[in-house]
Each structure stands twice: as C-alpha cells, then as structure tokens.
C-alpha positions in Angstrom: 128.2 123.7 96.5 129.1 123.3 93.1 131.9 125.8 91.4 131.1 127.2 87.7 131.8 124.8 84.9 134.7 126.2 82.4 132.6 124.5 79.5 130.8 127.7 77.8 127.6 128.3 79.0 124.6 126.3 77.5 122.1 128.6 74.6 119.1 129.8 76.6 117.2 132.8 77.9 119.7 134.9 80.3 117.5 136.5 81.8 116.3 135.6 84.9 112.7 136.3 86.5 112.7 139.0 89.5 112.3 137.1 92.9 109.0 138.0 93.7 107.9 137.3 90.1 109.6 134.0 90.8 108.2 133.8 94.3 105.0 134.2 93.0 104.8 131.8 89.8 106.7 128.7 92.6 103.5 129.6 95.1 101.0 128.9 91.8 103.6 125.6 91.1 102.8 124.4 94.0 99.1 125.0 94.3 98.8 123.5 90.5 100.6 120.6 91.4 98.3 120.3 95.1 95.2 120.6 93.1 96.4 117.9 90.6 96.6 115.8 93.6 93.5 116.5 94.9 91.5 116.8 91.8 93.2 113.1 91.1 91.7 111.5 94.6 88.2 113.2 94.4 87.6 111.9 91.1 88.5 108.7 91.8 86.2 108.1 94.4 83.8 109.7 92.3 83.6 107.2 89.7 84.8 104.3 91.9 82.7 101.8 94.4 84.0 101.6 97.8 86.1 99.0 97.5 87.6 100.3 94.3 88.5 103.1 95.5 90.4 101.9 98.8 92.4 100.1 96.0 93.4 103.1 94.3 94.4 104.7 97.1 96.9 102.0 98.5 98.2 102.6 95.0 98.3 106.0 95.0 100.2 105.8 98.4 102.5 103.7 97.3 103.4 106.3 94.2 103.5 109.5 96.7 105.8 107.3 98.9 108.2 107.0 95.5 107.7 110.4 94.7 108.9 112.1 98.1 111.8 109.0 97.9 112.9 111.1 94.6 111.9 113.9 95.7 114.4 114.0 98.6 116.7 111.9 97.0 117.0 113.9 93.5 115.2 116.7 94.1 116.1 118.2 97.1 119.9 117.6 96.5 119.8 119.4 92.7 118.1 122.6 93.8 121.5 123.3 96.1 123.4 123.4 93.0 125.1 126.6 92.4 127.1 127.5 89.7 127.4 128.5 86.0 124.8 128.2 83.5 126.9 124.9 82.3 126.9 123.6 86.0 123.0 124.1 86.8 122.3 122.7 83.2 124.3 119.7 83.8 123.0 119.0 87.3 119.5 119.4 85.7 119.9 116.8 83.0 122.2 114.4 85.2 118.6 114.9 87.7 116.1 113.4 84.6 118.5 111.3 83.8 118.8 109.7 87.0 115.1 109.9 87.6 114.2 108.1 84.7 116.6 105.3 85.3 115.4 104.5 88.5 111.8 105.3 88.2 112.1 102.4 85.3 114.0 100.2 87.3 111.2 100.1 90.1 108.4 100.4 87.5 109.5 96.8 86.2 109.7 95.4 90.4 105.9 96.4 90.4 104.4 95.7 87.5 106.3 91.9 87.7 104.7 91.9 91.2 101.3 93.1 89.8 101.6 90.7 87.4 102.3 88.2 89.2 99.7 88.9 92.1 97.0 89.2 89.4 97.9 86.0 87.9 97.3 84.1 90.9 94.8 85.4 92.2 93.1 86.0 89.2 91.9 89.1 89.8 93.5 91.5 87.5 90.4 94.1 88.2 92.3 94.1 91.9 95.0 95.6 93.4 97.5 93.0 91.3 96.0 95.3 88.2 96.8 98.3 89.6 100.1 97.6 90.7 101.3 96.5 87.4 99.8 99.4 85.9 101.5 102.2 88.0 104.7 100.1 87.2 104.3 101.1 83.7 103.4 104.4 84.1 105.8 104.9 86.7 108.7 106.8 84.6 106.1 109.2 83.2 104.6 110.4 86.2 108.2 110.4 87.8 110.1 112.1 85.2 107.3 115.1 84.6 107.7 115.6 88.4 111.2 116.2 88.3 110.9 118.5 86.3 109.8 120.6 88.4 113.5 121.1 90.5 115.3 121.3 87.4 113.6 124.5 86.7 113.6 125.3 90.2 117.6 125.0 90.0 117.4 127.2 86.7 115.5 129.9 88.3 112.5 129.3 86.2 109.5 128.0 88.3 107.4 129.5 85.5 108.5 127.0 83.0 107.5 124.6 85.8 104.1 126.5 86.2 103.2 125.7 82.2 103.8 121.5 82.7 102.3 121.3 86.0 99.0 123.6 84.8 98.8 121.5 81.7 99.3 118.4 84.0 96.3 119.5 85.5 94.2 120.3 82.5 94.8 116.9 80.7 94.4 114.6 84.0 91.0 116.0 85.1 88.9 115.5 82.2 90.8 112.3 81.2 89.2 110.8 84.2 86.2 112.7 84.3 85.5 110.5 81.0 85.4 107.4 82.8 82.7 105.2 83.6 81.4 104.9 86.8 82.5 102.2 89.2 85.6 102.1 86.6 88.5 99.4 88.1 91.3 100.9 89.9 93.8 99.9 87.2 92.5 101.2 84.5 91.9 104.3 86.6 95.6 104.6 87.4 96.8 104.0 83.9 94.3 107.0 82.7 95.7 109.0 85.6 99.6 107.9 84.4 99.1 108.4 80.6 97.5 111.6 81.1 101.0 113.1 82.1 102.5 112.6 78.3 101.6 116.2 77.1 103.3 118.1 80.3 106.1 115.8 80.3 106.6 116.4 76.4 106.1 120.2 77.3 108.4 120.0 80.3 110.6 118.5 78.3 110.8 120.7 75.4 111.3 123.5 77.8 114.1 122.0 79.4 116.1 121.3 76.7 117.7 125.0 75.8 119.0 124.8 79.2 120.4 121.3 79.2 122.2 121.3 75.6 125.3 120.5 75.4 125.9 119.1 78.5 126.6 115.4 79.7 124.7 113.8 82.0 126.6 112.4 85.4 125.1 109.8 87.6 128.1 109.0 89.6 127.1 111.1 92.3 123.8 109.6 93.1 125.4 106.8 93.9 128.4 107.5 96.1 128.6 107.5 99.5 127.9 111.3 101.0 125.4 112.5 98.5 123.0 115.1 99.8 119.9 113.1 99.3 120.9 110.5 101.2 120.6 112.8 104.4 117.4 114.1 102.9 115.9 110.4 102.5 116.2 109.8 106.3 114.5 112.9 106.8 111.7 111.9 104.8 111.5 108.5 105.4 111.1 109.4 109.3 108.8 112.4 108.6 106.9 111.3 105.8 107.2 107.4 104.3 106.9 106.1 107.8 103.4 107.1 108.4 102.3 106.7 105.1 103.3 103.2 104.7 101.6 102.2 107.9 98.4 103.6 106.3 99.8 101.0 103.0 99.9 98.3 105.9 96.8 98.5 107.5 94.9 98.3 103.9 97.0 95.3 103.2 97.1 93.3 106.8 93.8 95.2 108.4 90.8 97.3 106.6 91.2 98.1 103.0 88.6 100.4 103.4 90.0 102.5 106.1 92.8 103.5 103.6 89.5 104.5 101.5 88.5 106.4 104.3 91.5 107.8 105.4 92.4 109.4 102.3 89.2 110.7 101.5 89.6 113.1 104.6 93.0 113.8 103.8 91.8 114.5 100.0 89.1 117.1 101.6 92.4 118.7 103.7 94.5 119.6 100.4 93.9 123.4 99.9 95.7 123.3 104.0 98.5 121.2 101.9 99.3 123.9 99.6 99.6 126.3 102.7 102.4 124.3 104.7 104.2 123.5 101.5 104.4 127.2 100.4 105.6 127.9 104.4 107.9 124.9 103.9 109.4 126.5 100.5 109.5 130.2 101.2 109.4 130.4 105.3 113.3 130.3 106.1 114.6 132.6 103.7 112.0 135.4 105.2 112.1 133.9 109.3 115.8 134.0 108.3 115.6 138.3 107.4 114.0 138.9 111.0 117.4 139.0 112.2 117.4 137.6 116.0 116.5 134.5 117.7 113.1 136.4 119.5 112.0 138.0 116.1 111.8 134.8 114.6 110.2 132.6 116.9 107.7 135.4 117.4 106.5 135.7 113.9 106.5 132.1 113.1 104.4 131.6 116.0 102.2 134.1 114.9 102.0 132.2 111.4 101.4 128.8 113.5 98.6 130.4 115.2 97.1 131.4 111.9 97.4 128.5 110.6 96.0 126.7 113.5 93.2 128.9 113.1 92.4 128.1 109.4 92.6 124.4 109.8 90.1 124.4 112.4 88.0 126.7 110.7 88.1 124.7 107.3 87.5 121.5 109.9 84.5 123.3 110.5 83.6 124.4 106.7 83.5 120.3 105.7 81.7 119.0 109.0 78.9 121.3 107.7 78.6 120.3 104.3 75.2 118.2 103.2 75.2 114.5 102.9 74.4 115.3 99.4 77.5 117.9 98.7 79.6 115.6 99.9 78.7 112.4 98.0 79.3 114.7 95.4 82.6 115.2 96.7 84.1 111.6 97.0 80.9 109.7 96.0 80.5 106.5 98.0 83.4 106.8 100.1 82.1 110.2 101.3 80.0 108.1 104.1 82.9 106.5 105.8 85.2 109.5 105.3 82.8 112.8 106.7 83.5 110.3 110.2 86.5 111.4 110.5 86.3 114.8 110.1 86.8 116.0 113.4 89.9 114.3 113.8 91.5 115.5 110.8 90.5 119.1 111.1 92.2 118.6 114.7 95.4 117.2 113.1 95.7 119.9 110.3 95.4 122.4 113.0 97.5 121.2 115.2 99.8 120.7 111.8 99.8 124.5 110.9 101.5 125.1 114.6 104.1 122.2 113.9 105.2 123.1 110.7 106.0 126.8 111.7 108.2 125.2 114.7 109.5 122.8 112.5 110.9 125.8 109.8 112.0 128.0 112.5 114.2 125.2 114.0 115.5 125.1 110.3 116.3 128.7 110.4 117.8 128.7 114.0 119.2 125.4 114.4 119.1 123.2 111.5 120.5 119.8 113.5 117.5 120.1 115.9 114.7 119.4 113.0 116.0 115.2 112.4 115.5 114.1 115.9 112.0 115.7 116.5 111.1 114.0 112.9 112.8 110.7 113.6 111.0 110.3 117.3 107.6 112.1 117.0 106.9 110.8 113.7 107.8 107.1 114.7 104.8 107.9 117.7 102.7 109.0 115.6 103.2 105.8 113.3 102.5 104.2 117.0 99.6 105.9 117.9 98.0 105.6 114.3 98.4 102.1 115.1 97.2 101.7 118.2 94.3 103.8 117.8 93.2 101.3 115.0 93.8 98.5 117.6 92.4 99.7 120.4 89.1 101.0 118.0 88.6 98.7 115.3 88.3 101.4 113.0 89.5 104.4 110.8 88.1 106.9 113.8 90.8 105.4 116.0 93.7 105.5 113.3 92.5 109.1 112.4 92.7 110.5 116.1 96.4 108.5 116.4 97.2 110.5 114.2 96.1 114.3 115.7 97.6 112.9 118.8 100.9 112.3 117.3 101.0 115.5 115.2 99.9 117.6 118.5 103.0 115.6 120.8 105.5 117.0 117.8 104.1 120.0 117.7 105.0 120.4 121.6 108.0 119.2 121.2 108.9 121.3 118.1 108.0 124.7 120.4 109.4 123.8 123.4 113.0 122.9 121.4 112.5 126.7 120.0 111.9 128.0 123.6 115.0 126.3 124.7 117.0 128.1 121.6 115.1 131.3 122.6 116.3 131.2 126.8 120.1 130.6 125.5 120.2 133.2 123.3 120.8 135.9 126.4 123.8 133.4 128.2 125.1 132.9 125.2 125.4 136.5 124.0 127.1 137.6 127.9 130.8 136.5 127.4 130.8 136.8 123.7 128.7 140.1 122.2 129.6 139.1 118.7 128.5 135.8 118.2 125.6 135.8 115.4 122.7 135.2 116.7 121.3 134.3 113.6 
C-alpha cells in the first residue's frame, strides 16, 4: 500500500507483540467493545419506560449507523497501511485527525436538528433531546473508537484492549447511577461523557507513536480512497437495514425499534463470535491452501455456528418472565415475542457469515453483489413483514427470511467456485488455486 517514510522513525516501543499474543488481546478488543454495547442497551431499558427506551434506541441506531460509516470509511482503509514506523504513525494521526473533524462536523447537523425539533415541539425530554445530545457527544464517542484501528495499524491491539476495557468500566456504572424511567437524553449524554477517561487513555497511548508526524487529510477526500469502496459495502450490508429499523420508529411503531433492539441486545455474545470470524477467518481459511479445504472448514464453522445461535435462541426463550424483566425491564415484554425469530436469524447468520469470509478468501469481487442484492431483500422483507403484520413479529421474521435467502446464495456462489476449480486446473496445472 503505502512505502516506508524516509522521515526517522517516530520514539516508541519497537517491539512488537507475538501474533498469537496479538491474536489473542484483538479477540478480548472485540469482546470488550461487544459487551460495552450490550451492557449500554440493557441498561438503558432497565432504567427507561417503554417509550423511553424506543427513543434511545432510534438514537443509538442512528450513532452505530455513523460508527460503521467511519468505521469503513477511516477505519478499514488505515489498517491496510503498510510501511515504516513514520508511515503507520502518520496514517494513525492523519486517521483521529480526520475522525474528529468530521465526527464534529455532523455532531453540530444534529444537535441543530435536535435543537430545533425540541424547540418546536417542546419536548426536549423526546427524541429532539436526544438528538441534540448525541450531537455533542458525538466526537467523543467517535474519536475513542478510532482508536481502536490506529493501534490495530501499529500492531498494538493491547493498547486498544486498556481504552476499550476502561470504556467499559466507566460507562456501566455511570448509567447504573441513574434514576429510573431517566429521559433518553440525558441517558445518552451519561452514555457519551462516560467515554472521556478511555479516550484521554487512548490518547495518551497513542501519542509515542504519532510524534513527530503531520497529519494528512488530503486523501480522505480524493477520489479512489479505499473507504470509499468499503462505504458501499457497508452501506448495502449494514446501514441499509439499520436505517429502515430508524424509519419504521420514525414513520411506523416507535416501539417496535424498542422491541427490536431489545432482542438483538439479548443476541450480542453471537456478535462477538461473527466479528472475531470476520477479523481473524481469512488469514487462517486462507492457510488451508485449496479451494475444497476451505469451503470444507468454513462450512464446518457455519454449521457450528448455526448450532450455537439456535441453541442460545433456545437458552433466552427459557428464561423467567422475571429474569428477563430484569434483563431489559419493561421492554422485556414486547421483546421475549420475538425470540424465535431472532434465534432463527442469528443462526441462519453464523452459516452466512462463514460463506461470506470464504468468498473473501476465494474470490474477493463475489462478496459486493451478494451484500448489495440480499441485503436490499432483506430491507424488503423487514418491511413487508411489518406491513403485512402490523407488528415487530412480522419485521423480526423479514428479517431471518432475508438473512437465510443470503445465506443460500452466499453457499451456492462457493459451490460454483468449488465445481471450477477442477476445469480450471486441466489446461493450466499451475494456476494458484488459492
């Protein structure tokens, strides 16, 4: 990607961690971050009414829908960055840098609308209140999340490990403190201040690393940058079906966001399980050698994780009334509903995102146009199951349907990579097959 810098390499540790130590301490990254998440939305309906609650969580969307936006954008891109300990620092501070500008940037669009929406309605216990105050928290929560690929790009997830883990341990009892039936904006300006001591921390850590060199933001905005390709990706795979869930709070049932998200909420230890497959699957599919090898284990994986989501389906459709109030409070009633159908989407999820990676291993074109068609469904189906319904059941079994249909389609685009692997290997023995 990027050649070494001539500038002199930036003061910091030189040594780097051994990959499995690094393997190891990105796996606990992730699951610290996941159970930040997690621990974030189950609180929040614990000390929220109903209706509170399906406010924070159109909120909350609309922040993870900015944070995969940077995440592909920025993040993505700065972790290809190879190079000299003066190139990776630079990328890294050029990264924040850039982060920060345009997390503040859209911070001031939303807390204007907030603002604006609170003042006429005159509601600013409402979503107007909310709004406004994620657009001032915004750049924290944004920046301290970035982080996260800087040290990624450095070779130091454990770096990353100590802001995320202290992210955790500030944010939990910071809303744990609250009162209950608490307003959703005060709730997510608890939740947004709480990220001050990791991002100080992340911070701090990053700077050995970074000094010395400039920052450059010229390449986030011309035409060709790698996140551009990765914000297609994500916008089909990801922001589509997430902002339709934003759309039917805002034009249909507030409360089936509530509901919605409280299953999903129950589903995050499964999250930390596709994202660590996500992170660390094609560099090992890609050591199996052939086409056969790899198809073979990751469907083995699939079918393990098919397995678990069905059985951890199973684990929260069992759980007392009374367990799971104290779960997600009041929104437990309208969320335990759709437990079926999310257990049957995150297992039918676990078989899609090993046929996803393995495409990314074998054929890395093939992944866009399964995402771009089969999420679009899905978006569709979500949709029409809330039409057809009236409800969040109907939305929630769109949505297994449409993550089953790209889950077929995902296997059968392997099985067609798998059948040309022999015709292709006839007239020419040596082509890879890798």
């Amino acid at each position: 990607m990027t050649a070494a810098g001539d500038q002199p390499p930036a003061p910091g540790p030189s040594r780097e961690p051994r990959r499995s130590t690094a393997a190891f301490a990105s796996v606990l990254d992730q699951a610290a971050s996941s159970l930040t998440n997690i621990a974030v939305l189950v609180i929040a309906a614990r000390v929220s009414t109903a209706h509170g609650f399906a406010t924070f969580s159109m909120v909350y969307l609309t922040f993870t829908v900015l944070l995969g936006l940077n995440t592909a954008y920025v993040g993505q891109a700065v972790v290809l960055i190879r190079g000299g300990t003066a190139t990776t620092g630079a990328a890294c501070r050029s990264a924040i840098a850039f982060t920060a500008l345009g997390a503040t940037s859209v911070g001031v669009l939303l807390a204007a609308v907030g603002a604006g929406s609170a003042a006429l309605t005159g509601g600013w216990a409402g979503p107007g209140g909310a709004f406004l105050a994620l657009g001032l928290v915004l750049p924290l929560v944004l920046v301290q999340d970035g982080l996260r690929y800087a040290f990624s790009t450095l070779r130091r997830p454990g770096l990353a490990l100590a802001a995320d883990s202290l992210r955790l341990v500030c944010v939990v009892p910071a809303l744990l403190l609250q009162p209950r039936h608490t307003s959703p904006g005060l709730l997510v300006a608890v939740w947004g201040l709480s990220a001050v001591p990791a991002l100080l921390l992340g911070l701090f850590l990053l700077w050995p690393h970074v000094r010395g060199t400039r920052a450059d933001l010229l390449p986030y905005v011309r035409r060709g940058h790698l996140g551009q390709r990765f914000v297609v990706e994500f916008a089909v795979g990801n922001a589509s079906s997430q902002l339709a869930v934003l759309g039917l709070g805002l034009f249909a049932a507030p409360l089936a966001v509530g509901a919605l998200r409280g299953a999903t909420t129950l589903f995050g230890p499964l999250n930390v399980l596709f994202n660590s497959v996500n992170a660390f699957g094609p560099p090992l599919l890609g050591r199996l050698g052939g086409r056969r090898a790899t198809a073979r284990a990751a469907a083995g994986l699939g079918a393990l994780l098919c397995a678990v989501g069905l059985a951890w389906g199973l684990v929260l459709y069992a759980l007392p009334d009374g367990m799971g109030r104290q779960l997600l409070g009041a929104t437990w009633q309208s969320a335990s509903a759709l437990l079926p159908a999310s257990g049957a989407q995150y297992a039918v999820m676990g078989l899609g995102t090993c046929a996803l990676v393995t495409l990314r291993v074998l054929s890395p074109r093939a992944t866009l146009s399964v995402q771009v068609v089969f999420s679009l469904l899905s978006v569709v189906l979500m949709l029409g199951g809330y039409a057809l319904t009236g409800s969040a059941l109907g939305a929630a079994w769109g949505l297994a349907a449409g993550s089953a249909l790209k889950a077929v389609a995902a296997w059968t685009r392997v099985a067609r990579l798998r059948v040309e692997e022999q015709p292709a290997a006839a007239p020419v023995p040596a082509v890879p097959t890798g």
